[in-house]
N, CA, C, O and CB atoms as a CASP TS submission, in Angstrom:
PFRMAT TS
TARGET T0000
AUTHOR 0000-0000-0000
METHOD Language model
MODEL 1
PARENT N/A
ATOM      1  N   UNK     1     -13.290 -17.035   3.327  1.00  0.00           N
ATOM      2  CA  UNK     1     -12.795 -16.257   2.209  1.00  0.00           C
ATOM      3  C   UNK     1     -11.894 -15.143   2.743  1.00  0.00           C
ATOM      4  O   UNK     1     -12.038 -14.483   3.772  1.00  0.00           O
ATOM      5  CB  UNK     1     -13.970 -15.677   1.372  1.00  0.00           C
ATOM      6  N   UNK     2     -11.183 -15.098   2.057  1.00  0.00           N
ATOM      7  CA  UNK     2      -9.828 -13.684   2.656  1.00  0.00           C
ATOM      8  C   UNK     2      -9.651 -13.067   1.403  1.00  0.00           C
ATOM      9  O   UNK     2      -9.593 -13.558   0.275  1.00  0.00           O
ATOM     10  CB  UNK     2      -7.906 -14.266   3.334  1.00  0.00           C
ATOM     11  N   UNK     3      -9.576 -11.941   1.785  1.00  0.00           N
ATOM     12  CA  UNK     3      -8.897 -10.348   0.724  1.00  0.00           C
ATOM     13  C   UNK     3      -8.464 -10.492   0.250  1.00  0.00           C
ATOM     14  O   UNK     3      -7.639 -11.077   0.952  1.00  0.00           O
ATOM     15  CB  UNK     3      -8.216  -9.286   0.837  1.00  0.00           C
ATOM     16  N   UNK     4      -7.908 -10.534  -1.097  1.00  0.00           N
ATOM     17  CA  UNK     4      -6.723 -10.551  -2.019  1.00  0.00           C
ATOM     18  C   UNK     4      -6.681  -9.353  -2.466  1.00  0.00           C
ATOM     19  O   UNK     4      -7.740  -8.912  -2.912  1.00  0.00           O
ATOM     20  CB  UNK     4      -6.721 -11.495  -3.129  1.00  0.00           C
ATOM     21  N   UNK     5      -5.289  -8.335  -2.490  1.00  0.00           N
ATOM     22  CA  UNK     5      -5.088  -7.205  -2.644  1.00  0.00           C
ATOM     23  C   UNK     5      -3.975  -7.159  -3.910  1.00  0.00           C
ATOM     24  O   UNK     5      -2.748  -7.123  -3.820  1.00  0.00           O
ATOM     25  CB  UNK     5      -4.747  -6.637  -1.319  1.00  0.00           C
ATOM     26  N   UNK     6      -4.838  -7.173  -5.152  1.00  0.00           N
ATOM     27  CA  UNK     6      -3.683  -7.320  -6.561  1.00  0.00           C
ATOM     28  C   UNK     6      -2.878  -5.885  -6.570  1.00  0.00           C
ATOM     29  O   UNK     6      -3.611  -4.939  -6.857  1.00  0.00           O
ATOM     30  CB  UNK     6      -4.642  -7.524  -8.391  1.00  0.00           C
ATOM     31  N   UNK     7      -1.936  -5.655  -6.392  1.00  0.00           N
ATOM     32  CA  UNK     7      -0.634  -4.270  -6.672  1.00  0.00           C
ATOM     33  C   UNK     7       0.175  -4.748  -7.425  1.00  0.00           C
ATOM     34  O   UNK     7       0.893  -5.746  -7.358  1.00  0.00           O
ATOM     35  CB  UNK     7       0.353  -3.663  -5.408  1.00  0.00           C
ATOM     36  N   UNK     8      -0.054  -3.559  -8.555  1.00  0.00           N
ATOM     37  CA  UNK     8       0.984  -3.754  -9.670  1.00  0.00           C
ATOM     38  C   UNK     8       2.234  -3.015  -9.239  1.00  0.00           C
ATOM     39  O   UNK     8       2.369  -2.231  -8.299  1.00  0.00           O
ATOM     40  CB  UNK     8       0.466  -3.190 -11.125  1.00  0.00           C
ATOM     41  N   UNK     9       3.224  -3.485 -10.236  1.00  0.00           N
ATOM     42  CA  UNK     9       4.587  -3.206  -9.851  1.00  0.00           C
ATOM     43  C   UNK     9       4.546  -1.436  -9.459  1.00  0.00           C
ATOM     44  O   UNK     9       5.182  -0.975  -8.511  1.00  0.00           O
ATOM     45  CB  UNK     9       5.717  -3.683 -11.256  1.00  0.00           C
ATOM     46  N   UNK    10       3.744  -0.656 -10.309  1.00  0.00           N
ATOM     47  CA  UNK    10       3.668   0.845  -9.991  1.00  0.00           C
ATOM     48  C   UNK    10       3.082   0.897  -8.836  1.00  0.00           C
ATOM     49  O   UNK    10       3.664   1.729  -8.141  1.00  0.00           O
ATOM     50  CB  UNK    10       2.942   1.727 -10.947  1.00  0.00           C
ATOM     51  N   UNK    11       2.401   0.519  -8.412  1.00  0.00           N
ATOM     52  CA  UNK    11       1.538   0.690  -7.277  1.00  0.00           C
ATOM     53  C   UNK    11       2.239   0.340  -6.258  1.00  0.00           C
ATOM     54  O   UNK    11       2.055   1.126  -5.329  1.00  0.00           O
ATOM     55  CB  UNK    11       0.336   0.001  -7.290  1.00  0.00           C
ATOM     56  N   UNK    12       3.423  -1.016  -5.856  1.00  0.00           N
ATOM     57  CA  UNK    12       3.524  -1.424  -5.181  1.00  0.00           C
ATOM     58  C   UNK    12       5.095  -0.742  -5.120  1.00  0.00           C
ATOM     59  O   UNK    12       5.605  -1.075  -4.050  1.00  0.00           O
ATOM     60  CB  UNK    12       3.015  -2.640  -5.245  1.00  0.00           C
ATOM     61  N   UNK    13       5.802  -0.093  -5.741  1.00  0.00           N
ATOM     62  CA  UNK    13       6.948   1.036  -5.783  1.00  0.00           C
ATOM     63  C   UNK    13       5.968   2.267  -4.800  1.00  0.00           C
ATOM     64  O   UNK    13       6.104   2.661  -3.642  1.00  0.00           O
ATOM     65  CB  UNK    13       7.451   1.643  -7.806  1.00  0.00           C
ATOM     66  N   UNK    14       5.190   2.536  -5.643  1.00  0.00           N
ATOM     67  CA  UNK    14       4.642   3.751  -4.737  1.00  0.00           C
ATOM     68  C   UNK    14       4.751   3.358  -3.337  1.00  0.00           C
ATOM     69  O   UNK    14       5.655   3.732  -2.590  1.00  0.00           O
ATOM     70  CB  UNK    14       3.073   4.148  -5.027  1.00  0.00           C
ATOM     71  N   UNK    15       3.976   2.739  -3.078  1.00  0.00           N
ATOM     72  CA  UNK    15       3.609   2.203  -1.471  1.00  0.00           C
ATOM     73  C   UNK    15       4.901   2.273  -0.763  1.00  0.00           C
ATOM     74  O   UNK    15       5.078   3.082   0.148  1.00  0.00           O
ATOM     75  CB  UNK    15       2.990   0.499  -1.328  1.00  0.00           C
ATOM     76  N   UNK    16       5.984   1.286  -1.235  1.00  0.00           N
ATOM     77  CA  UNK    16       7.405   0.949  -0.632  1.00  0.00           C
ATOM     78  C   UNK    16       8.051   2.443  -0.709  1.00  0.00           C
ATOM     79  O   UNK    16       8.639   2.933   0.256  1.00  0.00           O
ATOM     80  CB  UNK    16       8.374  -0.341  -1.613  1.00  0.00           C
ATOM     81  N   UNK    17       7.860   3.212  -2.123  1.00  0.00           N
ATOM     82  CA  UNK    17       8.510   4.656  -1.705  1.00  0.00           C
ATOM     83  C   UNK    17       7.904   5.642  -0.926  1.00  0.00           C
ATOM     84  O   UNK    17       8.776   5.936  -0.107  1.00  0.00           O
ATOM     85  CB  UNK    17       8.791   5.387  -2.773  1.00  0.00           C
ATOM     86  N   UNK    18       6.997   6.268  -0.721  1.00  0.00           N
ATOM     87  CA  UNK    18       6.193   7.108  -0.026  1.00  0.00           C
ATOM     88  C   UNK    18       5.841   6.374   1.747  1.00  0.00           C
ATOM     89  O   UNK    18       5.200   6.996   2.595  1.00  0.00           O
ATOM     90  CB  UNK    18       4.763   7.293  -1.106  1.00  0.00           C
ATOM     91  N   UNK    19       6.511   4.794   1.994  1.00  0.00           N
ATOM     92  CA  UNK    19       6.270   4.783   3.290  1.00  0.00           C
ATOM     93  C   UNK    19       7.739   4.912   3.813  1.00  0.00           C
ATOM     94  O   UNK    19       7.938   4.822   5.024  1.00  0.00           O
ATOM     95  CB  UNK    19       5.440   3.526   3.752  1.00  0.00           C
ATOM     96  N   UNK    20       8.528   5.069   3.150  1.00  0.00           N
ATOM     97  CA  UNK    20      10.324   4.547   3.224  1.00  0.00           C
ATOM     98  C   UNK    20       9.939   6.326   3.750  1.00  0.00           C
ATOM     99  O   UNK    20      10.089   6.531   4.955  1.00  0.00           O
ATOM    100  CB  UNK    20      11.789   3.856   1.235  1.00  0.00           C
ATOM    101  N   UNK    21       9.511   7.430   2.958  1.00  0.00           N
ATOM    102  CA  UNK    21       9.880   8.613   3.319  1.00  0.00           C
ATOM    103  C   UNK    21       8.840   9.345   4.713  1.00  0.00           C
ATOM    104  O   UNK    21       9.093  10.378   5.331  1.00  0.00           O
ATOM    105  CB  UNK    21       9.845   9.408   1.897  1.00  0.00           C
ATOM    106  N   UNK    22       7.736   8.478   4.893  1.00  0.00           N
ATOM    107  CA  UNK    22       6.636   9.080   5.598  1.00  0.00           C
ATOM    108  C   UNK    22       7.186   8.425   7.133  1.00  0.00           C
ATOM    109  O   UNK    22       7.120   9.077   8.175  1.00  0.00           O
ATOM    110  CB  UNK    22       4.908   8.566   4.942  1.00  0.00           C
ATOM    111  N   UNK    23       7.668   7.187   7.058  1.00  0.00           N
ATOM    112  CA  UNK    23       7.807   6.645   8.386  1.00  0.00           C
ATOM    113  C   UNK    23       8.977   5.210   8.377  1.00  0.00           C
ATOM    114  O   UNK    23       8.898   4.078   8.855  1.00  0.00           O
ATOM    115  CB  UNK    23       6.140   6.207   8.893  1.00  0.00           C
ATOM    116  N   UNK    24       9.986   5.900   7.621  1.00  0.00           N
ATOM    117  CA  UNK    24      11.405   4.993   7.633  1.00  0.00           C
ATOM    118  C   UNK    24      11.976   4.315   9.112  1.00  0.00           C
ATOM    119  O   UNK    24      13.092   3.836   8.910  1.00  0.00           O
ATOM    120  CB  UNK    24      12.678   6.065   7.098  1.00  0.00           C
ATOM    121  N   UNK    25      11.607   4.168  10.302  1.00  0.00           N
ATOM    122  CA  UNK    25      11.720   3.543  11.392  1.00  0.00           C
ATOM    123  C   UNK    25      10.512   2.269  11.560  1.00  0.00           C
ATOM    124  O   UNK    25      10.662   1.123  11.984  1.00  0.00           O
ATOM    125  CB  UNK    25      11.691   4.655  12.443  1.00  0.00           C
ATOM    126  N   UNK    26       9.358   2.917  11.086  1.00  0.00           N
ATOM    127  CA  UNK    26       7.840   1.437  11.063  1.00  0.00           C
ATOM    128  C   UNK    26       7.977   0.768   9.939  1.00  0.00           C
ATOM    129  O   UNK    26       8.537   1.128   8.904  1.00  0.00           O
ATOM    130  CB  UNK    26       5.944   1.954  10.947  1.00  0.00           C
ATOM    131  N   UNK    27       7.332  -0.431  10.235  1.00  0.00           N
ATOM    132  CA  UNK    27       7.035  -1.703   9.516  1.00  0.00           C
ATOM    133  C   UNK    27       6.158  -0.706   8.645  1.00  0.00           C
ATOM    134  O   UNK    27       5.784   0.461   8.767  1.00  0.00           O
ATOM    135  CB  UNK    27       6.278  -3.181  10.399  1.00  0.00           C
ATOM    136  N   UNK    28       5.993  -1.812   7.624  1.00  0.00           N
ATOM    137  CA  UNK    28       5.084  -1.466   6.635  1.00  0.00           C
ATOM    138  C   UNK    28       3.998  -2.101   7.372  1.00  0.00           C
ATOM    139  O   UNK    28       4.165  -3.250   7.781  1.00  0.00           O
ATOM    140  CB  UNK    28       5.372  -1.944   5.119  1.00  0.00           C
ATOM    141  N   UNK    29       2.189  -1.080   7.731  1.00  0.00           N
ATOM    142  CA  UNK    29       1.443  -1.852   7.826  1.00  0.00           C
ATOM    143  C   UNK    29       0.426  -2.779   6.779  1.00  0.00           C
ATOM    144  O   UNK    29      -0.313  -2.476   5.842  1.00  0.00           O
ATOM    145  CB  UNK    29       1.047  -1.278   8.501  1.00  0.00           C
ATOM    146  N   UNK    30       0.717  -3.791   7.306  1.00  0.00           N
ATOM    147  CA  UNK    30       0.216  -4.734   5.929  1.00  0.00           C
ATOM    148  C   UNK    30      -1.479  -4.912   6.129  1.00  0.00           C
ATOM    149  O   UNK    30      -2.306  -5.353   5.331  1.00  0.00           O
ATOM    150  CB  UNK    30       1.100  -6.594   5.919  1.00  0.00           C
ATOM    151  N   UNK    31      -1.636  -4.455   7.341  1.00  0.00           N
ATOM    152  CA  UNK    31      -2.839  -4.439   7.380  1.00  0.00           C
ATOM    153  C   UNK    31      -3.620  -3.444   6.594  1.00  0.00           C
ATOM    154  O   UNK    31      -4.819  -3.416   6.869  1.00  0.00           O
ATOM    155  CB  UNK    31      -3.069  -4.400   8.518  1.00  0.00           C
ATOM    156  N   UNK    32      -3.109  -2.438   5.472  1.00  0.00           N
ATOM    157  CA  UNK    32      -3.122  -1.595   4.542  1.00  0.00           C
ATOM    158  C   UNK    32      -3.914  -2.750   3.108  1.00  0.00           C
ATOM    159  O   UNK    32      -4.903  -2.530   2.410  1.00  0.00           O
ATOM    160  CB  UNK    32      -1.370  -0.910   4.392  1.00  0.00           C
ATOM    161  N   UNK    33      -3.115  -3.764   3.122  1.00  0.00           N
ATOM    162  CA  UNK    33      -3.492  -4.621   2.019  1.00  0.00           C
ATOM    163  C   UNK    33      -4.397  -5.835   1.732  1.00  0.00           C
ATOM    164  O   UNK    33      -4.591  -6.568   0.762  1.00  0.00           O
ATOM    165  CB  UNK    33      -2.579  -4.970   1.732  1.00  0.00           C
ATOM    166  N   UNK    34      -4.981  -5.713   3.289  1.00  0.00           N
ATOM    167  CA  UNK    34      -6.221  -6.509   3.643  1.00  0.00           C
ATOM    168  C   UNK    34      -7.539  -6.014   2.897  1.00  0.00           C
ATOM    169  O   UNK    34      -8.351  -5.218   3.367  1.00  0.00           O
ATOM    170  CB  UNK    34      -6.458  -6.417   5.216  1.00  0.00           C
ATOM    171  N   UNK    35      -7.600  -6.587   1.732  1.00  0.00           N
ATOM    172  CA  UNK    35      -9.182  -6.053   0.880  1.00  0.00           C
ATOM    173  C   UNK    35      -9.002  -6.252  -0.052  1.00  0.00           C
ATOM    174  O   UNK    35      -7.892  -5.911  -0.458  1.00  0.00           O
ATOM    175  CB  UNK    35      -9.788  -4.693   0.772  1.00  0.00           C
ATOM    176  N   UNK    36     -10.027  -6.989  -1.113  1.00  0.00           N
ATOM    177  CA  UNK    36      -9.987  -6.734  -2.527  1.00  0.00           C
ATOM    178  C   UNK    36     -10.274  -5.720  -3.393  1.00  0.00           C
ATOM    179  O   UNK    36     -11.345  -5.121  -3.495  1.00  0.00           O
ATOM    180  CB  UNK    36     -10.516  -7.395  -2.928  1.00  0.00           C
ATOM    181  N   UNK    37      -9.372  -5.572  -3.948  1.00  0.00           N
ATOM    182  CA  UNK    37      -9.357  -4.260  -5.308  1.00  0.00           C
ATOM    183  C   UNK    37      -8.096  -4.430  -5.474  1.00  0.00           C
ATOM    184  O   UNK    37      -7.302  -5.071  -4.785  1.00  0.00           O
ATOM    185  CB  UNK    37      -9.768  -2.425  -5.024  1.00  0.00           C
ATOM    186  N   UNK    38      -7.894  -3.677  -6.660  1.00  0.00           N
ATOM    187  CA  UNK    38      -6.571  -3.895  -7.833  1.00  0.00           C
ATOM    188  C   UNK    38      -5.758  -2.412  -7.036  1.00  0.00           C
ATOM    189  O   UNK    38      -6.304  -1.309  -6.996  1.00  0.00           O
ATOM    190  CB  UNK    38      -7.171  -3.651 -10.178  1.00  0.00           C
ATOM    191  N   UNK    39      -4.995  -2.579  -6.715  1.00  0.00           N
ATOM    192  CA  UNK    39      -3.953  -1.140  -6.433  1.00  0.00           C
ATOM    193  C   UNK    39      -2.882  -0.472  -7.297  1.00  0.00           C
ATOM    194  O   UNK    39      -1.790  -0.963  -7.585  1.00  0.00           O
ATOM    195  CB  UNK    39      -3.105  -1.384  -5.311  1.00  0.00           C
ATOM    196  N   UNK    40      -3.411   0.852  -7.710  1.00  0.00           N
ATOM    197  CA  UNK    40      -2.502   1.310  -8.566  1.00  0.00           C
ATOM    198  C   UNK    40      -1.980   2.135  -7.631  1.00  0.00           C
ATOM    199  O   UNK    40      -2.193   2.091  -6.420  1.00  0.00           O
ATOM    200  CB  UNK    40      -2.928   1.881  -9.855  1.00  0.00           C
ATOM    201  N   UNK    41      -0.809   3.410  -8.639  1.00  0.00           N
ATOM    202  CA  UNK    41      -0.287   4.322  -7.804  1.00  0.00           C
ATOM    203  C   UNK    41      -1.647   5.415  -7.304  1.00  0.00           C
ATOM    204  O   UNK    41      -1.328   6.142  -6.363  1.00  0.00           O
ATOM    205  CB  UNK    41       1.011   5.063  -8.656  1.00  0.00           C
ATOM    206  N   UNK    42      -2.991   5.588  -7.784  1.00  0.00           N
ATOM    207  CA  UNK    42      -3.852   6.488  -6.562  1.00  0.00           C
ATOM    208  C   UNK    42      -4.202   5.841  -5.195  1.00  0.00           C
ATOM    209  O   UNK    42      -4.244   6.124  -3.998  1.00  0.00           O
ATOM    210  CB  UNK    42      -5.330   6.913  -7.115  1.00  0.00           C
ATOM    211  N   UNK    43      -4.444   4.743  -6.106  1.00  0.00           N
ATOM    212  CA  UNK    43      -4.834   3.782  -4.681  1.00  0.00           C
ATOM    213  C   UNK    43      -4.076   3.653  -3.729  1.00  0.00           C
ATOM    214  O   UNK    43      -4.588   3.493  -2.621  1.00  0.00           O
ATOM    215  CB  UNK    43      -5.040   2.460  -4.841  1.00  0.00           C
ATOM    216  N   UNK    44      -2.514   3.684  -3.871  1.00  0.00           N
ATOM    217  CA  UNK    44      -1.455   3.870  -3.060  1.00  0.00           C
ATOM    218  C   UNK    44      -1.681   4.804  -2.237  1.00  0.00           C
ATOM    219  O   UNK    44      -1.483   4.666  -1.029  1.00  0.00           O
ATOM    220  CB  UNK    44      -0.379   4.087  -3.646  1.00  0.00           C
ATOM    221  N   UNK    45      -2.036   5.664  -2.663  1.00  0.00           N
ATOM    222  CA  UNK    45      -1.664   7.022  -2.250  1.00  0.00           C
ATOM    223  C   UNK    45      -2.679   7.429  -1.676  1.00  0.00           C
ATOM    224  O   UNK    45      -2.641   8.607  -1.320  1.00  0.00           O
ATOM    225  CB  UNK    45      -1.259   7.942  -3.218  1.00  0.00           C
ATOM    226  N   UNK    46      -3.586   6.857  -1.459  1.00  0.00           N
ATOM    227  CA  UNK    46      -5.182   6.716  -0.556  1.00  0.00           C
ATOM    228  C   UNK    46      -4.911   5.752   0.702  1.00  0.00           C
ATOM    229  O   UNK    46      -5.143   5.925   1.899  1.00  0.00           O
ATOM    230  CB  UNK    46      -6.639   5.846  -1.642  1.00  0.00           C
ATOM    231  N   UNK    47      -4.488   4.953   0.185  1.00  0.00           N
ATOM    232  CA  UNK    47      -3.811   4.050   1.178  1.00  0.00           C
ATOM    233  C   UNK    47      -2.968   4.331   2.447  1.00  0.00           C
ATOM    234  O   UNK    47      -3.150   3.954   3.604  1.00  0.00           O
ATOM    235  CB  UNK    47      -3.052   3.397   0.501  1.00  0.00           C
ATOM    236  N   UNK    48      -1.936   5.147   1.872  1.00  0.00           N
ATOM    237  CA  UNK    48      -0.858   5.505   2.720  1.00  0.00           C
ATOM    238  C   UNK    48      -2.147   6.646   3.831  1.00  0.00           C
ATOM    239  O   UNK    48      -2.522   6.307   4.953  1.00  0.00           O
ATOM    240  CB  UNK    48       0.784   6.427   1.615  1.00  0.00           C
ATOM    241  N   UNK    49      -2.420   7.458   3.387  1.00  0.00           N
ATOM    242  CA  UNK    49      -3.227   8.561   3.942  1.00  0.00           C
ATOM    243  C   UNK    49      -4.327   7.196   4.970  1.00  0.00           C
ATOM    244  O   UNK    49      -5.096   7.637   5.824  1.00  0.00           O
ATOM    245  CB  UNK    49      -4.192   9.796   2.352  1.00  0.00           C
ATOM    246  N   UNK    50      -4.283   6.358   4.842  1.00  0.00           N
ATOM    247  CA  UNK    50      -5.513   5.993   6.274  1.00  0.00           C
ATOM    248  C   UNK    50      -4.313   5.070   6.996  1.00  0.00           C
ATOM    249  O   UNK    50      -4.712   4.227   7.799  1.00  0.00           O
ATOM    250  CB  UNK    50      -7.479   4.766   5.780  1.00  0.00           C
ATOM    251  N   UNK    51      -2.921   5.169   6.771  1.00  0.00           N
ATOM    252  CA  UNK    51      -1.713   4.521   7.822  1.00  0.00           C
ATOM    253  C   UNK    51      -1.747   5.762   9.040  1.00  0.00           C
ATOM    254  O   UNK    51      -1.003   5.688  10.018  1.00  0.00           O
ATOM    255  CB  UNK    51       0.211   4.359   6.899  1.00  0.00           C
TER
END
C-alpha cells in the first residue's frame, strides 16, 4: 500500500508558491507528499515548515 496525498488546486498553488519564494534554486521535495490526508492551503503551509 502507498500514500496518496489528495492537494487541491489551492493547496497545491500554495505549495508551488511559497517553495518558488523559500528556496527557488531546490527541487521541490516530493518527499513532502508521501502520506495520506487531503492538503489544503494550512496543510501547505505545515508542510513547507518540516522542508
Amino acid at each position: 500500500m502507498r500514500p496518496i496525498a489528495l492537494v487541491g488546486a489551492a493547496g497545491l498553488k500554495q505549495l508551488a508558491d511559497r517553495w518558488a519564494a523559500l528556496a527557488p534554486d531546490k527541487p521541490f521535495p516530493a518527499r513532502l507528499l508521501n502520506r495520506t490526508e487531503v492538503i489544503n492551503t494550512d496543510r501547505a503551509e505545515f508542510l513547507l515548515s518540516l522542508a
